[in-house]
C-alpha positions in Angstrom: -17.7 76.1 109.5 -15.2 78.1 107.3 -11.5 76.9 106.4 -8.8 78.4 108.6 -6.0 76.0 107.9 -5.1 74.6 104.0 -2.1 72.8 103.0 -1.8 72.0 99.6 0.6 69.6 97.8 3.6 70.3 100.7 6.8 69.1 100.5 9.7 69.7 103.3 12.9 68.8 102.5 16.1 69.1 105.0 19.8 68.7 103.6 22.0 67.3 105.7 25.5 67.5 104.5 25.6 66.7 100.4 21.9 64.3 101.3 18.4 65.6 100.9 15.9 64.6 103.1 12.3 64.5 102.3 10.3 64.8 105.4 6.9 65.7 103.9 5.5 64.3 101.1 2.5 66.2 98.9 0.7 66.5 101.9 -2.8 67.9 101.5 -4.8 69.3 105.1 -8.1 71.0 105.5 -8.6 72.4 109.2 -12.0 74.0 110.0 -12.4 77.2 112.4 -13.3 75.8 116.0 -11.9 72.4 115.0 -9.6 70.2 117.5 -7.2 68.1 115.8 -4.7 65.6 117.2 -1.9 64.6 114.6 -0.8 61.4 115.8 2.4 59.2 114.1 5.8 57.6 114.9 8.8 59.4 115.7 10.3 60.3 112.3 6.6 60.4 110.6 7.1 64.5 110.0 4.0 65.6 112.5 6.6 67.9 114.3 7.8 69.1 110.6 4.1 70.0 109.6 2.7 71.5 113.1 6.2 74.1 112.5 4.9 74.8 109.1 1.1 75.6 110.3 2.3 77.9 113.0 4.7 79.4 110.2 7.6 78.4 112.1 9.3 77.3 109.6 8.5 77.1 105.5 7.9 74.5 103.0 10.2 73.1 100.5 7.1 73.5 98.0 3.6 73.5 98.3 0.6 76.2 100.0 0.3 76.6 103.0 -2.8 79.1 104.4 -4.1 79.8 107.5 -6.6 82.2 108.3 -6.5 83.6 104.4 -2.8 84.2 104.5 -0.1 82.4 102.0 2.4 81.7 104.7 4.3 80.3 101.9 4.5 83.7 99.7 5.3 86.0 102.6 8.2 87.7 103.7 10.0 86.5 107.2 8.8 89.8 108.6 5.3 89.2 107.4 5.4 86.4 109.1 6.8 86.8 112.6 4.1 90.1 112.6 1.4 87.5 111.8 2.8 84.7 114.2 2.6 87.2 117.0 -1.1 88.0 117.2 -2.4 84.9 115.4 -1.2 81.6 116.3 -0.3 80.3 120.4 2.3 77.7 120.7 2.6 75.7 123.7 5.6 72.9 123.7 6.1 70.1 126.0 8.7 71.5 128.1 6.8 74.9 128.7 10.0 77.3 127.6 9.5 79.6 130.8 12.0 82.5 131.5 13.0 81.2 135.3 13.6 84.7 136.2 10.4 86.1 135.4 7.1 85.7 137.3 4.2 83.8 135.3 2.3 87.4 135.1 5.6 88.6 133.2 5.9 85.2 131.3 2.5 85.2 130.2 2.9 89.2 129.0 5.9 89.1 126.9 4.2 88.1 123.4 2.7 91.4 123.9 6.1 93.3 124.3 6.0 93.0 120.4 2.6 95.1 120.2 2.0 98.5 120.9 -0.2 98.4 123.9 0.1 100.3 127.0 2.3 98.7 130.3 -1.4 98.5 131.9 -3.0 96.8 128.9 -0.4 94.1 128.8 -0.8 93.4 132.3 -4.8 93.5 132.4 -4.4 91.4 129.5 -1.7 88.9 131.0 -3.7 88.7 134.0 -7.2 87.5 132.3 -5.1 84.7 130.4 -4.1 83.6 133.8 -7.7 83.9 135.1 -8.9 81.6 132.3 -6.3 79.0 132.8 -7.2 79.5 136.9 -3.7 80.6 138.2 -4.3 84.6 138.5 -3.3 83.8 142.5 -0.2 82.5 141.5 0.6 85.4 138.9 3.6 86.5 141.3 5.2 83.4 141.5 8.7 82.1 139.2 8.3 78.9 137.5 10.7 77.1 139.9 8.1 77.4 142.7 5.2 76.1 140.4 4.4 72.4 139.7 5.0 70.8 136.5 1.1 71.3 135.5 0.9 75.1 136.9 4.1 75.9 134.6 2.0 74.4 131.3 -1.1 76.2 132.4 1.1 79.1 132.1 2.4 78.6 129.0 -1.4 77.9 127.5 -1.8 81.0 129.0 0.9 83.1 127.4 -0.5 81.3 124.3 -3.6 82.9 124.8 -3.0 86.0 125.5 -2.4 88.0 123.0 -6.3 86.2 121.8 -5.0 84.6 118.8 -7.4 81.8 116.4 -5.0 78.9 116.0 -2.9 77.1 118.9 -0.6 74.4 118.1 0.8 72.5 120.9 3.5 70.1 120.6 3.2 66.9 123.2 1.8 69.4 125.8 1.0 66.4 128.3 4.6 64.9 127.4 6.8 65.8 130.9 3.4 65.8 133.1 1.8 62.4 135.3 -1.3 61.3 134.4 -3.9 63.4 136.3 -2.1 66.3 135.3 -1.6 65.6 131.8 -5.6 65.0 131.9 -6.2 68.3 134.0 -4.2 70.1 131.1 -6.3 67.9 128.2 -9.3 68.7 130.0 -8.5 72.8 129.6 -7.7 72.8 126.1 -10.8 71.0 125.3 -12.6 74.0 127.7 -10.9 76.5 125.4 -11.5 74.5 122.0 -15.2 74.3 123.1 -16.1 77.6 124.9 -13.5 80.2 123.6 -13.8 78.6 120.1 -10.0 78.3 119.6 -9.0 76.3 116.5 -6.1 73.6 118.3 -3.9 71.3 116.3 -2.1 68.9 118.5 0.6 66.7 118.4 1.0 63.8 120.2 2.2 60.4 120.9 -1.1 59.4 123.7 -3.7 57.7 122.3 -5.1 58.3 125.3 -4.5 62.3 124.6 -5.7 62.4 121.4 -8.9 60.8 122.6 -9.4 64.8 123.7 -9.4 65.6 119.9 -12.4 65.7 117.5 -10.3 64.4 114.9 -7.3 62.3 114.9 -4.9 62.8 112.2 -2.0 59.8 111.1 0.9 60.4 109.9 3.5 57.8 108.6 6.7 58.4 106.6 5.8 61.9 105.6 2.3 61.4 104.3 -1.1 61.6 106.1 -3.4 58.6 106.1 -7.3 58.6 107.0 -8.6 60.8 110.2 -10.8 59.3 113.3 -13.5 61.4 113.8 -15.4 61.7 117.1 -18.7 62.4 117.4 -18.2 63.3 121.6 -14.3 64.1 122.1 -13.0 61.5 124.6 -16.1 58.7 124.1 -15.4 55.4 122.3 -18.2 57.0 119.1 -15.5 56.8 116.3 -15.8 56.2 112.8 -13.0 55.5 110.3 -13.1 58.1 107.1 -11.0 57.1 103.9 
């Protein structure tokens, strides 16, 4: 497999008043094509902080930081929300629906920023919600879907505009069990069958058990992956 994510000596630092705060420290991250990786650490650890940077939410202090052959680092802002738009699907724990809009319309507006047709963006919005399994409930407003239906949506409006990378942020967070499993279960279908490249954070053991690869994270640094040989069996192996 080829490289699609590389981060290379990263720093992030946040000032807070006349204080600098280091949040990432020389971090170094290879992330194969098709890979599924679960970034796992305490709250404060800076997982958060490097998912922003992957998706090119937000930029690093110093450092490289490429994904998909682009220097996310060395573009401009516009560069970057242009590439953010057709190349990377965010999903976030607390789904960031418009409540006014119907899922068909949630899942579409990514799209509003490209130049296809009305009938292109719905055809297109309407297969995302096919693949997650909710094209029936296309019509319906967030408030009259259940708390799993309204991240299925979301992975859909990810989706849609067919992008490489996802990076989800404690997608299973707000959801039970079952559904929390249900919604594991479909990123593992897309990671496996559709090929998409997912890094994931998360504070589930039981949810990163999904992954391939379990990164830690503590006080800004990385420290040795889990890799799975079967995603979700108890076939690990500790790599330094």
């Amino acid at each position: 497999m080829s490289e699609l994510i590389r981060c290379a000596n990263v720093c992030k630092d946040y000032v807070r008043g006349a204080e600098s705060i280091r949040v990432l420290r020389n971090v170094d991250l290879s992330v194969e094509d098709g890979a599924f990786v679960a970034l796992m650490g305490p709250s404060g650890s800076g997982k958060t902080t490097l998912l922003n940077l992957i998706g090119g939410l937000d930029s690093p202090t110093s450092g490289e930081i490429e994904v998909d052959g682009l220097r996310l680092d060395a573009v401009s802002a516009r560069c970057l929300a242009r590439w953010r738009a057709g190349s990377v699907g965010f999903v976030f724990q607390f789904y960031n629906l418009m409540p006014v809009l119907t899922a068909e319309r949630n899942v579409e507006l990514p799209l509003l920023l490209t130049g296809l047709s009305r009938s292109e963006r719905r055809r297109n919005a309407a297969l995302a919600l096919d693949i997650v399994g909710l094209v029936d409930r296309g019509r319906h407003k967030p408030g009259e879907l259940s708390g799993g239906q309204q991240q299925r949506v979301a992975i859909a409006r990810a989706l849609v505009s067919d992008p490489r990378l996802l990076v989800c942020d404690e997608p299973t967070g707000d959801l039970d069990r079952e559904t929390a499993d249900e919604i594991l279960a479909l990123l593992q279908t897309l990671n496996r069958d559709l090929g998409k490249t997912i890094v994931m954070v998360t504070h589930d053991p039981r949810a990163a058990d999904h992954a391939v690869v379990t990164l830690h994270m503590d006080k800004g640094k990385l420290v040795a992956p889990v890799h799975r040989a079967d995603a979700g069996s108890e076939d690990a192996r500790s790599v330094a």
